[in-house]
N, C-alpha and C positions, 0 to 999 in steps of 0.2 A: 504494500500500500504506500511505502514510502515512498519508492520511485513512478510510482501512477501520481502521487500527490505533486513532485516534484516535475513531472513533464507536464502537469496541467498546472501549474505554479501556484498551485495555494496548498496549505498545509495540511496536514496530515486530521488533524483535527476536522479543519473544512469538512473534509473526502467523509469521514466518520459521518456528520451530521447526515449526508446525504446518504450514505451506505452502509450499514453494519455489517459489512464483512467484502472480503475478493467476489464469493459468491455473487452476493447482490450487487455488484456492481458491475461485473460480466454479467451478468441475464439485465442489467438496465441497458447496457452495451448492444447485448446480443437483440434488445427488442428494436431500442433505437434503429439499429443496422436494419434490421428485418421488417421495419414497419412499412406498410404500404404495400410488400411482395404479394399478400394475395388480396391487394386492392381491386385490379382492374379487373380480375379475373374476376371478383366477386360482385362486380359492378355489372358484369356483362351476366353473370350467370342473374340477379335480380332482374334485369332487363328482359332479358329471353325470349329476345329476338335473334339472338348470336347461334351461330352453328356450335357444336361441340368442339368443333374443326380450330373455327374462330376463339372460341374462349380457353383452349388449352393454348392454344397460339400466344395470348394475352399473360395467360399463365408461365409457362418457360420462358417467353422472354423477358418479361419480368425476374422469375429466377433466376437468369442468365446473369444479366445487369445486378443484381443483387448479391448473387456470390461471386462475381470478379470483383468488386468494390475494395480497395485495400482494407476498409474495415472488416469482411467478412470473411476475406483470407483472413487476416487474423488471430479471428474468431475462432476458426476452421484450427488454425497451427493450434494453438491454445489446446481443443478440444481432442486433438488425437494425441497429443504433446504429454497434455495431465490431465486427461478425462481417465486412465488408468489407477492415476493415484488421487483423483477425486471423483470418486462416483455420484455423487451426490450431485455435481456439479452438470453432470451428463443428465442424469436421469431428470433434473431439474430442466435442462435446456431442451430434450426429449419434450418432457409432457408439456411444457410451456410454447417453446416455438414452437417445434415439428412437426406437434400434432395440427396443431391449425392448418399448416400446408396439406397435412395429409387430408384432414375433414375435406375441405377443398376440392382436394383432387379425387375424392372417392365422389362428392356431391357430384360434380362434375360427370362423372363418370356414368353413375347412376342415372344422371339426366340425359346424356347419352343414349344410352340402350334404353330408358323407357321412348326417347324421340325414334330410336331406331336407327341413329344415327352411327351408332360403333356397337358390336358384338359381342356379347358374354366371352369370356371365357378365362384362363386362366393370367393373363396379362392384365387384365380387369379386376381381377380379387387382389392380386399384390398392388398395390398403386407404386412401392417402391421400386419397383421396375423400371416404372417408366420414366423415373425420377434419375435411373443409373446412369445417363452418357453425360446429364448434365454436372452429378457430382464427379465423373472422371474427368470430365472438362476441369472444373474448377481444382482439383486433384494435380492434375497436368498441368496446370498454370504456373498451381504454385511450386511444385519440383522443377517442371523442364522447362519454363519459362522462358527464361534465361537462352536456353539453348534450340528451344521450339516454338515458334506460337502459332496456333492455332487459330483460324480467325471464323469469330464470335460468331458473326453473323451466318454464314457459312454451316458451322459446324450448328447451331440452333435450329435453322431449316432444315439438316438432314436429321435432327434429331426428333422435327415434330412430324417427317415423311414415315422415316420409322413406324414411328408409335401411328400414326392411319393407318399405314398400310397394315398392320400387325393387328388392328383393331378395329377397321373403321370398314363400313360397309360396301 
């Protein structure tokens, strides 16, 4: 906490009023970072005029823009880093964020196959699936970065071709 209090320049004290612990103030982090991610998608599914096409569209690229953000990377480092020697801090960032993404993407999903628009079947009940190229993207960023880049835009359209083709009628 010292050195969070010291790069945000106020004292340690300060940091305390606002947070009672590392914890809490990664998951204010981690919200901050994450706020709005499943806005538009959720905008569109209220509306429901949007294809399911369209509003997962909304949804990963959003994601996309959201975990490449240098806050999120480092969120990410954090979590694979000492999510081992705090679990507490995982399970917390689990049931807090992740799950709301997931809600999301199941609702989504759901709305889908009652429209008729994408297909039951086993890529449908894990939603983590369909979640996998975008966290290897952000995965790969932050390792091969440096020595690979991948480009966003690009690599998002193959990832929402994917998931139709795989699911979509």
């Amino acid at each position: 906490m010292a050195r969070i209090a010291q790069s945000a320049g106020v004292s340690r004290a300060t940091l305390y009023l606002y947070f009672v612990n590392k914890e809490a103030l990664f998951l204010a982090v981690a919200e901050e970072a994450m706020a709005g991610f499943t806005q538009g998608a959720s905008e569109k599914m209220e509306m429901g005029d949007h294809t399911t096409e369209d509003t997962l569209r909304t949804l990963f690229r959003q994601f996309y823009q959201t975990m490449t953000s240098t806050k999120n990377s480092a969120l990410m480092r954090i979590l694979i880093s000492e999510g081992p020697a705090m679990p507490h801090l995982v399970e917390a960032y689990h049931s807090q964020i992740l799950a709301r993404g997931r809600t999301l993407l199941e609702r989504i999903i759901a709305r889908g196959i009652e429209r008729n628009e994408i297909r039951p079947g086993p890529a449908t009940q894990i939603p983590q699936i369909l979640i996998a190229p975008a966290m290897f993207y952000a995965i790969h960023g932050m390792v091969f970065g440096a020595l690979e880049t991948l480009d966003e835009d690009a690599f998002a359209e193959a990832h929402i071709d994917v998931i139709m083709r795989g699911i979509g009628r």
